[in-house]
Backbone and ligand atoms as CSV (ligand in chain L), in Angstrom:
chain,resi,resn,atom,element,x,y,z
A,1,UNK,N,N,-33.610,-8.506,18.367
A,1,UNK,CA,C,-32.142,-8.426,18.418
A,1,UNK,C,C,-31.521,-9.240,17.287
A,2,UNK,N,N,-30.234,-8.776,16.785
A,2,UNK,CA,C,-29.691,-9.632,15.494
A,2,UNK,C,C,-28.036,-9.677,16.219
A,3,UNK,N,N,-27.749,-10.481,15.518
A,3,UNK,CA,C,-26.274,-10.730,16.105
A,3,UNK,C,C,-25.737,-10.175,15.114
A,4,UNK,N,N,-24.321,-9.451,15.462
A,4,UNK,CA,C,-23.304,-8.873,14.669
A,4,UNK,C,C,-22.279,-9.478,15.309
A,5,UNK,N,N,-21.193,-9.973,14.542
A,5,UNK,CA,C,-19.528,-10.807,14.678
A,5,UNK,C,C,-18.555,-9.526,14.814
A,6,UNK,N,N,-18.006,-9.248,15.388
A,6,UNK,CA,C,-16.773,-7.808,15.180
A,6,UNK,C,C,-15.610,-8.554,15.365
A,7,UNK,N,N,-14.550,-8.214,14.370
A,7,UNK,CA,C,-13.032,-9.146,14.271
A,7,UNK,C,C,-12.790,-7.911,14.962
A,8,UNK,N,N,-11.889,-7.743,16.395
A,8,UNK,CA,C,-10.880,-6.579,16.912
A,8,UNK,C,C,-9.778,-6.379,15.970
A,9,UNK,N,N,-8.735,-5.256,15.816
A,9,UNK,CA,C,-7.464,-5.135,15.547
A,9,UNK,C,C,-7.147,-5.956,16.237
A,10,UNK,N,N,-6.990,-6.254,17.239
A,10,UNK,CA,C,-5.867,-7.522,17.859
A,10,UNK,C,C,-6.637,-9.381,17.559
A,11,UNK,N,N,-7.852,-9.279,16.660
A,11,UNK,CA,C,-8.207,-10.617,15.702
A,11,UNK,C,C,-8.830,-11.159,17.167
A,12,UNK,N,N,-9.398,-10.915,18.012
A,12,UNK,CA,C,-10.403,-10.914,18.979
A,12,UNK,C,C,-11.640,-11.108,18.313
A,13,UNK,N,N,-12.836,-11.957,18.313
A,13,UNK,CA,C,-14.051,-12.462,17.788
A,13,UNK,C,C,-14.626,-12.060,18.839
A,14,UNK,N,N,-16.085,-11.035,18.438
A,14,UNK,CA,C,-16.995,-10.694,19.998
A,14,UNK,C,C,-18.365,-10.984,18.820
A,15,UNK,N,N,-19.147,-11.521,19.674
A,15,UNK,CA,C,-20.324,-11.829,19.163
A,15,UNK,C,C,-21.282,-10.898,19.736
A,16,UNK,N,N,-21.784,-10.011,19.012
A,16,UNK,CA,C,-23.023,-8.615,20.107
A,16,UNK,C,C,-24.300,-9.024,19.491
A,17,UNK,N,N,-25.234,-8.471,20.280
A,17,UNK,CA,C,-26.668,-8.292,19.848
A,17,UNK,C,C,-26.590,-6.897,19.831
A,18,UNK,N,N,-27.499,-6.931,18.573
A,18,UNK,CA,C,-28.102,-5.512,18.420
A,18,UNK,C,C,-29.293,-5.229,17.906
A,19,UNK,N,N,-29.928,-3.845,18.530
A,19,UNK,CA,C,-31.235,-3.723,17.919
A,19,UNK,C,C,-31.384,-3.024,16.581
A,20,UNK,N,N,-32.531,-3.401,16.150
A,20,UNK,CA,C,-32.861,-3.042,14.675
A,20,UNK,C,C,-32.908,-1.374,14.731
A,21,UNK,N,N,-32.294,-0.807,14.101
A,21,UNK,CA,C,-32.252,0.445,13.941
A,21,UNK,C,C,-30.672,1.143,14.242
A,22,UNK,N,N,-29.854,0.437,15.155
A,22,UNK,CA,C,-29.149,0.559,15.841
A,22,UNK,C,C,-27.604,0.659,15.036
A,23,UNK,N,N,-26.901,1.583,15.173
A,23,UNK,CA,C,-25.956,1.760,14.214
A,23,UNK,C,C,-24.877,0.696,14.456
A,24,UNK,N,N,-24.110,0.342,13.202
A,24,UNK,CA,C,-22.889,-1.175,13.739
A,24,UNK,C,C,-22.143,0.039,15.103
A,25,UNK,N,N,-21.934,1.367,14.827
A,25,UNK,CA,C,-20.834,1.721,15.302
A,25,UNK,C,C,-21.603,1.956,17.408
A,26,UNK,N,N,-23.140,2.039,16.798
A,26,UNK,CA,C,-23.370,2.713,18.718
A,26,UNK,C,C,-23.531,0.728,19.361
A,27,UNK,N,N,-23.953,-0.096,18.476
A,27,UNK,CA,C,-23.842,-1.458,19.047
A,27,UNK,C,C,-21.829,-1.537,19.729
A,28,UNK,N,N,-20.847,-1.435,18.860
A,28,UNK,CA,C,-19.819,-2.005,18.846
A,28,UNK,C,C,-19.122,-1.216,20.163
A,29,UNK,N,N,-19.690,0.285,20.285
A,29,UNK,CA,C,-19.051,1.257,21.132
A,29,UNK,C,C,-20.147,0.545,22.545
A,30,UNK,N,N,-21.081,0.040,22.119
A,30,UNK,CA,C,-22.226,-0.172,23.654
A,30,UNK,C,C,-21.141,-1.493,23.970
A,31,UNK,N,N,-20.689,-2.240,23.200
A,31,UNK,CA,C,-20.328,-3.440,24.022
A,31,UNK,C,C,-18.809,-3.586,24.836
A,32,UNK,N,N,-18.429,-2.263,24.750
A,32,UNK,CA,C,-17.017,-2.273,25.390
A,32,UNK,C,C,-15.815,-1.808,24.431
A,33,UNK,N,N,-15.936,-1.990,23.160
A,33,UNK,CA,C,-14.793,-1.937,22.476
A,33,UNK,C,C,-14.279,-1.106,21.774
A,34,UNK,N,N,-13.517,-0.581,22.191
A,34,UNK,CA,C,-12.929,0.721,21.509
A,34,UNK,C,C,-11.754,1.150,20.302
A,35,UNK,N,N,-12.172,0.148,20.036
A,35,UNK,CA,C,-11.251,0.375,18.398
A,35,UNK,C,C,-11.772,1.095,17.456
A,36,UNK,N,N,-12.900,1.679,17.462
A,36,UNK,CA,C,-13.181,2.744,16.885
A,36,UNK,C,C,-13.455,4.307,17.444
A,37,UNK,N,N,-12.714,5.382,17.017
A,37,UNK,CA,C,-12.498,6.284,17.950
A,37,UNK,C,C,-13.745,7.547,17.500
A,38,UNK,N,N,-14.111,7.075,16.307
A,38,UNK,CA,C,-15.618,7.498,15.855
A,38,UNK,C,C,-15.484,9.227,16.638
A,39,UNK,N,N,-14.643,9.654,15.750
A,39,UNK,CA,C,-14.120,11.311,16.004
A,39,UNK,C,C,-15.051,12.501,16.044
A,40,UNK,N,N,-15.982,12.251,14.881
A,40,UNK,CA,C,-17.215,12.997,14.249
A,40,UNK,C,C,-18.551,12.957,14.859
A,41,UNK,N,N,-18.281,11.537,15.623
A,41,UNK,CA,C,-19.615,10.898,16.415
A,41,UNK,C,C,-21.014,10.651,15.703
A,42,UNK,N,N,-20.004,10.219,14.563
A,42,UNK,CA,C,-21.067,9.342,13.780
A,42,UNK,C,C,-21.822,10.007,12.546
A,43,UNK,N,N,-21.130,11.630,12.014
A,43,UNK,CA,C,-21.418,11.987,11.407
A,43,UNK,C,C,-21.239,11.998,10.040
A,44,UNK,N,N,-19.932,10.612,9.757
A,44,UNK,CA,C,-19.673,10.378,8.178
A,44,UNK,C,C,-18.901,11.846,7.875
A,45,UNK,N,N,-17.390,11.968,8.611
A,45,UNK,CA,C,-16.632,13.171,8.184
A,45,UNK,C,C,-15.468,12.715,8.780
A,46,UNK,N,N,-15.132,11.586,9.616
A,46,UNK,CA,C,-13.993,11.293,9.933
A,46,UNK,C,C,-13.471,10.181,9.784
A,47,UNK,N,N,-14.260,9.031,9.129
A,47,UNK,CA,C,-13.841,7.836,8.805
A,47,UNK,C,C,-13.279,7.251,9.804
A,48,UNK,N,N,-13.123,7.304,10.678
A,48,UNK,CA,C,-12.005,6.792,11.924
A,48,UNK,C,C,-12.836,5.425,12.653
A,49,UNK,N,N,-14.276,5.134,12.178
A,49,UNK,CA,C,-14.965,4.075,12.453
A,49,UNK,C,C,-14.990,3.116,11.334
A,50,UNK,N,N,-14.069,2.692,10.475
A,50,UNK,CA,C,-13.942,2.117,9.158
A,50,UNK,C,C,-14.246,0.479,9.416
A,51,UNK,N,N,-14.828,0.112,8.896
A,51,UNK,CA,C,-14.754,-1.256,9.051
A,51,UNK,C,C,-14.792,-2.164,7.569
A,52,UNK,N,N,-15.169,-3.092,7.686
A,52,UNK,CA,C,-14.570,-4.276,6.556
A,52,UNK,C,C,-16.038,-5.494,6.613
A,53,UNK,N,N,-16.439,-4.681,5.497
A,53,UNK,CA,C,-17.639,-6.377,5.683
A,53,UNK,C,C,-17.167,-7.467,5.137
A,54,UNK,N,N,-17.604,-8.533,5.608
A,54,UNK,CA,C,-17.326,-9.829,5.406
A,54,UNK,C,C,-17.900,-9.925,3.551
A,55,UNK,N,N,-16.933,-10.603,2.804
A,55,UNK,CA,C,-17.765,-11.005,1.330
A,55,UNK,C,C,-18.878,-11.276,1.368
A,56,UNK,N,N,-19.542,-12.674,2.812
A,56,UNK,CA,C,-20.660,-12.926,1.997
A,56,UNK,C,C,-21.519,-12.346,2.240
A,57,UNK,N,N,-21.207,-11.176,3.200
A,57,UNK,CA,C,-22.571,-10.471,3.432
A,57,UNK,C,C,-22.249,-8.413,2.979
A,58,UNK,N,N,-21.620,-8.612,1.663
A,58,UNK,CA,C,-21.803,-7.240,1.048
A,58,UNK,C,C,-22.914,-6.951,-0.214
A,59,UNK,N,N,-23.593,-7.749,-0.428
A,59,UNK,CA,C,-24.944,-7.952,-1.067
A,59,UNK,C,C,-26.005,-7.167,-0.348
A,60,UNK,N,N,-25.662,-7.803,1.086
A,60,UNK,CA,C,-27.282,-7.423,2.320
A,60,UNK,C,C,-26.927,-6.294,2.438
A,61,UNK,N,N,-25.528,-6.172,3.060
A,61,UNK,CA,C,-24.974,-4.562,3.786
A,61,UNK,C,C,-25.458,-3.778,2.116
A,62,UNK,N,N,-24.773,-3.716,0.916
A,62,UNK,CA,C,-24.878,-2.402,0.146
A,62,UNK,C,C,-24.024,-1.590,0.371
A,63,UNK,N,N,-24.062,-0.497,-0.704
A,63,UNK,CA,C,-22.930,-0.025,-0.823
A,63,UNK,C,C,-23.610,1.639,0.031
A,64,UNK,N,N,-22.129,2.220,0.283
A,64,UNK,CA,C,-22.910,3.699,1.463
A,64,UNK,C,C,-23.177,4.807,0.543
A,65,UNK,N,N,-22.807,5.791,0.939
A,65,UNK,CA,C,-23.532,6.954,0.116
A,65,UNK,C,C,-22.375,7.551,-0.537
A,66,UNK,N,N,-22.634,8.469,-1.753
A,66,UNK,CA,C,-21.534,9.882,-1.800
A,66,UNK,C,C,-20.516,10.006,-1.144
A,67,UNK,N,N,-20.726,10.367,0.022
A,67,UNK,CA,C,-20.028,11.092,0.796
A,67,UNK,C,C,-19.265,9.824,1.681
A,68,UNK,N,N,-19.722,8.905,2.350
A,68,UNK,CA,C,-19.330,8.131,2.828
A,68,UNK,C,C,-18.376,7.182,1.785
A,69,UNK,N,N,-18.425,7.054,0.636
A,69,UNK,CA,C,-17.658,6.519,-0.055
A,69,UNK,C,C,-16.276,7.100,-0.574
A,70,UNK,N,N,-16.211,8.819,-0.649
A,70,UNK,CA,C,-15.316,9.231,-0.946
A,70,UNK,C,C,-14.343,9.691,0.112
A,71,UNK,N,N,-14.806,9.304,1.701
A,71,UNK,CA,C,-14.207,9.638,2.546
A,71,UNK,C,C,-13.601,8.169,2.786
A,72,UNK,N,N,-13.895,7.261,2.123
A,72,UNK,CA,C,-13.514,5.594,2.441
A,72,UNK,C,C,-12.207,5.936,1.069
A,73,UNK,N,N,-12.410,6.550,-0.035
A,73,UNK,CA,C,-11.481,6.091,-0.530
A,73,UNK,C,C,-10.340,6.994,-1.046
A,74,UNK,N,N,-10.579,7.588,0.432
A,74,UNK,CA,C,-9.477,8.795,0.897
A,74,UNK,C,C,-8.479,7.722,1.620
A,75,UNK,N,N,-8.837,6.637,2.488
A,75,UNK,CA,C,-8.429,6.552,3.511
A,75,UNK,C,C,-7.185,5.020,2.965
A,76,UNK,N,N,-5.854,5.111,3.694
A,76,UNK,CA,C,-5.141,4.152,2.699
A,76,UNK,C,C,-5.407,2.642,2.835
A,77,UNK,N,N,-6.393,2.491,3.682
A,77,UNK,CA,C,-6.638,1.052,4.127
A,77,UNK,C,C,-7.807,0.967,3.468
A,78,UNK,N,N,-8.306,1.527,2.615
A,78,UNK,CA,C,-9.252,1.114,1.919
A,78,UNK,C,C,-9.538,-0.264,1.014
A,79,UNK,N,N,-10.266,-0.606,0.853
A,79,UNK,CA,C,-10.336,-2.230,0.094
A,79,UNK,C,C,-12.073,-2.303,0.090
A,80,UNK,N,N,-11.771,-3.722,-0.784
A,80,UNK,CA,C,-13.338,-4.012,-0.821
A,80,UNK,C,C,-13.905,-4.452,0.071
A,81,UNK,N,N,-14.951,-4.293,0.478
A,81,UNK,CA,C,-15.864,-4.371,1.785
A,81,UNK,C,C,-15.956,-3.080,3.000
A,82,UNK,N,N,-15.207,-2.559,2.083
A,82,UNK,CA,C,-14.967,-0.917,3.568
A,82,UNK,C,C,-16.230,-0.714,3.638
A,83,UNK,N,N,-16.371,0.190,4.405
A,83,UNK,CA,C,-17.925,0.564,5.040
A,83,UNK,C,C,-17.231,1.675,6.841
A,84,UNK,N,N,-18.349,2.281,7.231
A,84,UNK,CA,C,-18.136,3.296,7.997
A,84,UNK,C,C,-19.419,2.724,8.754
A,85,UNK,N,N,-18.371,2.068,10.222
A,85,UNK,CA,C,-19.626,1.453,11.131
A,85,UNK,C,C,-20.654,2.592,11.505
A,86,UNK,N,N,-20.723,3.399,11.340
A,86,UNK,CA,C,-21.832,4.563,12.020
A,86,UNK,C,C,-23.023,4.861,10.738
A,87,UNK,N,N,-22.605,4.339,9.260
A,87,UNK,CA,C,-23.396,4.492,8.108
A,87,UNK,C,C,-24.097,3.125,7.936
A,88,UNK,N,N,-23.914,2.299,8.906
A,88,UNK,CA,C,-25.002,1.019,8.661
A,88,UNK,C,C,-25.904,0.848,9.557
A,89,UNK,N,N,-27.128,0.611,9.312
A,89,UNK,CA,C,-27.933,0.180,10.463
A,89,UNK,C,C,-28.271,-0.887,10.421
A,90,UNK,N,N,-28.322,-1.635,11.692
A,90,UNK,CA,C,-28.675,-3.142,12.040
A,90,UNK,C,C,-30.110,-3.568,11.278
A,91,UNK,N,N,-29.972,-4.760,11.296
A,91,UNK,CA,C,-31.740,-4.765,10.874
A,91,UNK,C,C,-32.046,-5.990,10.896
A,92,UNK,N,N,-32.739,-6.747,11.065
A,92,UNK,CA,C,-32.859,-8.160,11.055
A,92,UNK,C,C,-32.433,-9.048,9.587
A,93,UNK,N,N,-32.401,-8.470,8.996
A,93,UNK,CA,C,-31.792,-9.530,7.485
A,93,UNK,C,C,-30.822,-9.396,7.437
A,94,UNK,N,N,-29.629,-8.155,8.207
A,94,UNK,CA,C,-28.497,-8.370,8.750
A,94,UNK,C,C,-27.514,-9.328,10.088
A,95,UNK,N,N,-29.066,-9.963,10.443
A,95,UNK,CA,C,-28.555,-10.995,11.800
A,95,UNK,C,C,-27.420,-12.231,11.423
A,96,UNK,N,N,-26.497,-12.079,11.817
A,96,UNK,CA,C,-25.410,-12.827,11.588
A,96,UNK,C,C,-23.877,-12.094,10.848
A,97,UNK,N,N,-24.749,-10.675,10.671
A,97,UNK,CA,C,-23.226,-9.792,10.228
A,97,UNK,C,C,-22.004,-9.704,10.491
A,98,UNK,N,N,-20.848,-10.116,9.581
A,98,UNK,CA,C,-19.292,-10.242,10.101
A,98,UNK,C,C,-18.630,-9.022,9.745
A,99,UNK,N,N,-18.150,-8.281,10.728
A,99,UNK,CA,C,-16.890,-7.283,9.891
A,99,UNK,C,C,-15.999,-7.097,10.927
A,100,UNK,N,N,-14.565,-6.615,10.329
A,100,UNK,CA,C,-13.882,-6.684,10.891
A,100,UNK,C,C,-13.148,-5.055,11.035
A,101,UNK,N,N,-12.347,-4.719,12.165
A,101,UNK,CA,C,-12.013,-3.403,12.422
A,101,UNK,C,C,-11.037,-3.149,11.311
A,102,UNK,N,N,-10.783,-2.051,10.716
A,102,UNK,CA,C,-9.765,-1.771,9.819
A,102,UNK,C,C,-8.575,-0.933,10.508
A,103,UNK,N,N,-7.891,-1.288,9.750
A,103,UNK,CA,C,-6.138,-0.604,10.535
A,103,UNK,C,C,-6.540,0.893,10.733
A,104,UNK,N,N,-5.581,1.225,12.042
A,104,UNK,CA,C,-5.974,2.808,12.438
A,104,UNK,C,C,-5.306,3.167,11.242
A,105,UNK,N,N,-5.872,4.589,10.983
A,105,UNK,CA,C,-5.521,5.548,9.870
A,105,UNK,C,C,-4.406,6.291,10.502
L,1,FES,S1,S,-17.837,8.121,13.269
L,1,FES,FE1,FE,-16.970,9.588,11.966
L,1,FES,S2,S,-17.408,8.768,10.013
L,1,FES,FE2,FE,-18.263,7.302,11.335
């Protein structure tokens, strides 16, 4: 298990475990919280699971794909650290991951 930090829209701090393999978005949706409405269900076509990595850990995270990037910078809340919780997977050199929910679209 690795810990992931999730900032809520309402600036709520939840500390989750998650397993290695395990997407930020099916950890964040397993622990109760529904600020992401993850439309596509995780298929990288609706952006609606947007999130915000923390600076010091956009080195580990990396940057997403094609497609996931041009649907991030469709979206007007875009900035540096965006990312699409359903395009990352947990992993243990990610244990201690911070991101935070991005404004609904
Ligand atoms: S859930 Fe639709 S892009 Fe992530």
């Amino acid at each position: 298990m690795s810990k992931l930090i999730v900032i809520t829209r309402d600036g709520e701090e939840n500390i989750l475990n998650g397993k290695a393999g395990t997407s930020l978005l099916e950890i964040i949706q397993d622990a109760g919280i529904d600020d992401l409405m993850a439309l596509c269900g995780g298929c990288c076509s609706c952006a609606t699971c947007h999130v915000y990595v923390d600076d010091a850990w956009l080195a580990a995270v990396g940057d997403g794909n094609e497609d996931e990037v041009s649907l991030l910078e469709d979206s007007e809340h875009h900035q540096k650290g965006s990312r699409l919780a359903c395009q990352i997977n947990m992993t243990a050199e990610l244990d201690g991951l911070r991101v935070m929910v991005a404004p609904e679209e």
